[in-house]
DRENPA-3360 file (N, C-alpha, C; in nm, 2 decimals, always signed):
BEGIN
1 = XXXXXXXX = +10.08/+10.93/+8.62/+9.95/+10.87/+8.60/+9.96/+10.72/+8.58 ~ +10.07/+10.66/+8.50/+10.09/+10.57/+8.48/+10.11/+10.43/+8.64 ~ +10.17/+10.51/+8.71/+10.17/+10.46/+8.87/+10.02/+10.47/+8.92 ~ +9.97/+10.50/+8.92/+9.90/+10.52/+8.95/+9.79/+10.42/+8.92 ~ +9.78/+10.47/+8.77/+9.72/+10.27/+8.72/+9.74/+10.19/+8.76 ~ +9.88/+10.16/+8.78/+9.97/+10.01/+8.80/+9.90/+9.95/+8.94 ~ +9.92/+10.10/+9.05/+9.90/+10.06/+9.18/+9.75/+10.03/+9.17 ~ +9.63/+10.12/+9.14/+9.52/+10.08/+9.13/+9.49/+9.94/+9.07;
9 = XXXXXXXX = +9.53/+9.89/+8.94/+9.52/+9.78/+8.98/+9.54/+9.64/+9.05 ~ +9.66/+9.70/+9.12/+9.70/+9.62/+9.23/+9.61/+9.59/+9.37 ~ +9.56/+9.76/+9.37/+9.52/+9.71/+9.56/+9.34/+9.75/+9.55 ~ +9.32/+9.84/+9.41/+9.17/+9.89/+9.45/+9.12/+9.74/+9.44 ~ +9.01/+9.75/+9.54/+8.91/+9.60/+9.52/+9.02/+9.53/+9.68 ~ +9.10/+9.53/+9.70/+9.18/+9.50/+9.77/+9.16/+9.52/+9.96 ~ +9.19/+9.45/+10.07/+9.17/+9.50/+10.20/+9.35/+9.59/+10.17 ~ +9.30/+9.69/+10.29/+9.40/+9.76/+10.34/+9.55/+9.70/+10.36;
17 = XXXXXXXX = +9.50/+9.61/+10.44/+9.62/+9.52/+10.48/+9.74/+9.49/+10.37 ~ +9.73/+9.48/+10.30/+9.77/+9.43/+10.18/+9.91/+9.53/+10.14 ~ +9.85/+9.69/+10.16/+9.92/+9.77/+10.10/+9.98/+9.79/+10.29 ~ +9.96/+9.77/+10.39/+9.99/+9.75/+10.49/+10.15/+9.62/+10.51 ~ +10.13/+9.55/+10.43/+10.24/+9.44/+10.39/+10.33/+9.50/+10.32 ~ +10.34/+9.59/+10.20/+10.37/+9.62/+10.11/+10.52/+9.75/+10.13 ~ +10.39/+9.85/+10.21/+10.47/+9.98/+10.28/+10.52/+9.98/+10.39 ~ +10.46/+9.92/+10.48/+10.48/+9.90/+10.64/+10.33/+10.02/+10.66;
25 = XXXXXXXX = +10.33/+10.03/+10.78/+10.24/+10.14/+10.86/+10.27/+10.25/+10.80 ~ +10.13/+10.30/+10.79/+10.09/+10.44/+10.73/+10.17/+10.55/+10.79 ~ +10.20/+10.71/+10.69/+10.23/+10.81/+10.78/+10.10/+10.88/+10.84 ~ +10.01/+10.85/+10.78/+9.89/+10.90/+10.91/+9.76/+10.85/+10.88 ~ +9.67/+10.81/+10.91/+9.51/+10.77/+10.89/+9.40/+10.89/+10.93 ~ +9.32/+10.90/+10.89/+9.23/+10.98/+10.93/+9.09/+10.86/+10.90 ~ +9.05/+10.86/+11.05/+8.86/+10.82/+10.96/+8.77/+10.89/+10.96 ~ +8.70/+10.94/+10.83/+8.60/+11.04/+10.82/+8.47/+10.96/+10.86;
33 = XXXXXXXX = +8.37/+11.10/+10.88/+8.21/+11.06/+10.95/+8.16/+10.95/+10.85 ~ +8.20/+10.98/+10.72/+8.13/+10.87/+10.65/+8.12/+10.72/+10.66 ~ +8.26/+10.72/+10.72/+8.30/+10.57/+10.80/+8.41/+10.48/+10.73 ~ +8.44/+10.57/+10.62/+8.56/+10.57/+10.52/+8.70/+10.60/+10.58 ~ +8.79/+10.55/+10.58/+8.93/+10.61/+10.66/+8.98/+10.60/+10.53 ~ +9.08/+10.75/+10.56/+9.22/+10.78/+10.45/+9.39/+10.73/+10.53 ~ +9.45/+10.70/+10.46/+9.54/+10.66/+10.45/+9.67/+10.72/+10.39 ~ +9.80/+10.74/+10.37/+9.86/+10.79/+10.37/+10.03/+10.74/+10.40;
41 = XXXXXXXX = +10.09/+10.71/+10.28/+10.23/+10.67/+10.32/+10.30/+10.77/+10.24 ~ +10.45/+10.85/+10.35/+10.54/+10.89/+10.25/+10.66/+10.80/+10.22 ~ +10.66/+10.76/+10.11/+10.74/+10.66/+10.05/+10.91/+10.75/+10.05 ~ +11.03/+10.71/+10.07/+11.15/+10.74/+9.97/+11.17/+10.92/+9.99 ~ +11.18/+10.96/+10.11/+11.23/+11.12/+10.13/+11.35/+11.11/+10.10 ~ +11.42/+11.20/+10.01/+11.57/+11.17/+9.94/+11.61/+11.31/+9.94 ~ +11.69/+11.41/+10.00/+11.76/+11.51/+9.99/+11.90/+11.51/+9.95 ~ +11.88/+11.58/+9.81/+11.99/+11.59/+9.71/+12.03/+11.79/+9.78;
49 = XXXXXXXX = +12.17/+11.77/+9.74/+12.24/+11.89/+9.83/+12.30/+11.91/+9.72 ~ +12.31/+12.04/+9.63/+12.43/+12.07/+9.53/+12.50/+12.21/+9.59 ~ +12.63/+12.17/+9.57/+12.71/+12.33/+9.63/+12.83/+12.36/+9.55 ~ +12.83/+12.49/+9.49/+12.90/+12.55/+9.42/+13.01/+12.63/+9.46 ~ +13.08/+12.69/+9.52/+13.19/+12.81/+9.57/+13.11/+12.82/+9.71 ~ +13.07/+12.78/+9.76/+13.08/+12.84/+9.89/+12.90/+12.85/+9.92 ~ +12.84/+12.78/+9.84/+12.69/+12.84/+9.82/+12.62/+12.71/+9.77 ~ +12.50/+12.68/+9.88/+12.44/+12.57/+9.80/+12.31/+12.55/+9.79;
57 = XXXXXXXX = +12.20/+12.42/+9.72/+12.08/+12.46/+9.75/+12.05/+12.26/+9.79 ~ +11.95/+12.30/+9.86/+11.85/+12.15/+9.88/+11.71/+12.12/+9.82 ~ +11.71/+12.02/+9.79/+11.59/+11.96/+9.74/+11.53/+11.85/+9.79 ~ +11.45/+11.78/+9.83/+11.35/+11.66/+9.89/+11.29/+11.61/+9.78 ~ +11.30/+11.55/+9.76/+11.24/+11.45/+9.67/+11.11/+11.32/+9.77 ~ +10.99/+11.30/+9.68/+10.95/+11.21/+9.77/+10.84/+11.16/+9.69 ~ +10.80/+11.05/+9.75/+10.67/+11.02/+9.67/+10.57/+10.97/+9.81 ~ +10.44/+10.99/+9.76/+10.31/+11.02/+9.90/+10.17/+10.92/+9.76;
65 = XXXXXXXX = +10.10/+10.79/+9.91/+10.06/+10.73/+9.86/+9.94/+10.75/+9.92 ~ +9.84/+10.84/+9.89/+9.70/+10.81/+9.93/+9.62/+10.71/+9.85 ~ +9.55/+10.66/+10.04/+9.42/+10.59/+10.00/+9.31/+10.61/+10.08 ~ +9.17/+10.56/+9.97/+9.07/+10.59/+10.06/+9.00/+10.43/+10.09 ~ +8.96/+10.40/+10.20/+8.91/+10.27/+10.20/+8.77/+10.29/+10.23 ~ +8.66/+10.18/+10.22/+8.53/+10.15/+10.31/+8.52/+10.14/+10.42 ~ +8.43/+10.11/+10.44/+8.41/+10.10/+10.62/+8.50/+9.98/+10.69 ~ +8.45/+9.92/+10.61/+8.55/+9.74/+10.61/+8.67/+9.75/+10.59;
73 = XXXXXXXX = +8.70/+9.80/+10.52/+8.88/+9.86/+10.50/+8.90/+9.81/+10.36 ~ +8.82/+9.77/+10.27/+8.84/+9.78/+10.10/+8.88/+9.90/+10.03 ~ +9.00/+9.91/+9.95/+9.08/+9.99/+9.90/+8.95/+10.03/+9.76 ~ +8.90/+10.20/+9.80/+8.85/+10.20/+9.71/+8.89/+10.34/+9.61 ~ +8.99/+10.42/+9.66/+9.04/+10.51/+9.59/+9.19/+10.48/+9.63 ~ +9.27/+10.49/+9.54/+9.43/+10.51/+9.54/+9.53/+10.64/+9.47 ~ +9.55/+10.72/+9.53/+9.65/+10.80/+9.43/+9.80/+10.84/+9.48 ~ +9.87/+10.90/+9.39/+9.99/+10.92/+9.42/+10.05/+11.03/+9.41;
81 = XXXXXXXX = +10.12/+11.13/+9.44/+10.19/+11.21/+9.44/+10.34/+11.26/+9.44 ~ +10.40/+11.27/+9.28/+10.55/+11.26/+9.34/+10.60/+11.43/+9.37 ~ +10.71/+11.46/+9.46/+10.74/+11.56/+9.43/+10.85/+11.58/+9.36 ~ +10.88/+11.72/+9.31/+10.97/+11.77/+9.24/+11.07/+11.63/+9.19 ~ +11.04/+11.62/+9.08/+11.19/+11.47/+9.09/+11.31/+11.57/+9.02 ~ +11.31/+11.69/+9.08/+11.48/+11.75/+9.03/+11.39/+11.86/+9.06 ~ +11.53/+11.98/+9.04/+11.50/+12.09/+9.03/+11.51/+12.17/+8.89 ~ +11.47/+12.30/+8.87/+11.52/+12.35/+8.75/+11.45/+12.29/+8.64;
89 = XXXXXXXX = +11.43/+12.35/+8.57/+11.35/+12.34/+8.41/+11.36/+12.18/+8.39 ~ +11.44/+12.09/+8.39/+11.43/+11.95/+8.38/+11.37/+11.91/+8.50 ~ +11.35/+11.94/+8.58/+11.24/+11.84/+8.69/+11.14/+11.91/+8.68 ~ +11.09/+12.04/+8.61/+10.96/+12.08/+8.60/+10.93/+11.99/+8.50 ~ +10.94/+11.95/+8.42/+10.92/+11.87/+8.28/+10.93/+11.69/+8.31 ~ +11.00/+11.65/+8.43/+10.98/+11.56/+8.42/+11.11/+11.49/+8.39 ~ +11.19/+11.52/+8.35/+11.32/+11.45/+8.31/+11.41/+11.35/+8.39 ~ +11.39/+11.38/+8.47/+11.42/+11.26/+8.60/+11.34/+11.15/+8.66;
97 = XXXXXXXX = +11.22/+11.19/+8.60/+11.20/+11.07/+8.58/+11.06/+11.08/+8.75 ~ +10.96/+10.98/+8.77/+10.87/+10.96/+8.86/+10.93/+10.90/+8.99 ~ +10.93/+10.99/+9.09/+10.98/+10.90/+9.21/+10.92/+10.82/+9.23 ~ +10.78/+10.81/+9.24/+10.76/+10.73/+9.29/+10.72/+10.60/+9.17 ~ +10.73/+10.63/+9.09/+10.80/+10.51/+8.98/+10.93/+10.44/+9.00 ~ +11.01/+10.53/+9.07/+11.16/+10.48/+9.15/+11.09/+10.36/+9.21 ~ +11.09/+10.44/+9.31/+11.04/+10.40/+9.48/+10.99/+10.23/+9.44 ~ +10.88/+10.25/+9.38/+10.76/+10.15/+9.35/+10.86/+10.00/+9.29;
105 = XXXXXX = +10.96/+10.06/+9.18/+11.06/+9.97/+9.10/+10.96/+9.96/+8.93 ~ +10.89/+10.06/+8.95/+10.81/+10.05/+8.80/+10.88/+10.14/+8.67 ~ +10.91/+10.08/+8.56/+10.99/+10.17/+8.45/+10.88/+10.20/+8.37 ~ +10.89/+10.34/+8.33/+10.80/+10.38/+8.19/+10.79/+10.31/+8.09 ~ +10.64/+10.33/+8.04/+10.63/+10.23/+7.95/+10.70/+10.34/+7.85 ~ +10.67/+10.25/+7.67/+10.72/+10.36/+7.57/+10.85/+10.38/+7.51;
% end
């Protein structure tokens, strides 16, 4: 949530472009009938591999930056989504911390 703030008040009120400098090009746009286009970056895909005797597991790590803009292309909704930042009881909880807090270069407050 905390990213999420940070970014909102970086780009909402903001043209597109901006977060267009920022990420590079979107991973996808959609413009809805309203005349609104969504927006879409996947930031930092990171595949951690652990292997034990002969046996191992994968994980993806990532963080995903929707936006919704106006017609004009003013940033007017922003959110973020990190996935899994670990596996196992410590990345269900959070212990590794927000990728896309990584990604971004933002530290927890606190």
């Amino acid at each position: 949530q905390e990213v999420v703030t940070k970014l909102g008040d970086q780009y909402i009120g903001q043209n597109i472009d901006r977060l267009v400098v920022q990420f590079g090009p979107p991973t996808s746009t959609f413009k809805m009938n309203s005349g609104q286009s969504s927006y879409v970056w996947q930031l930092s895909a990171v595949t951690d591999i652990e292997t034990d005797r002969g046996w191992g597991t994968a994980s993806t790590r990532y963080c995903k930056v929707s936006v919704i803009t106006s017609p004009t292309g003013v940033v007017q909704q922003l959110n973020t989504e990190d996935s899994n930042a670990g596996y196992g009881l410590g990345g269900a909880v959070g212990m590794y911390g927000s990728i896309c807090g990584q990604r971004l270069g933002m530290r927890p407050q606190g």
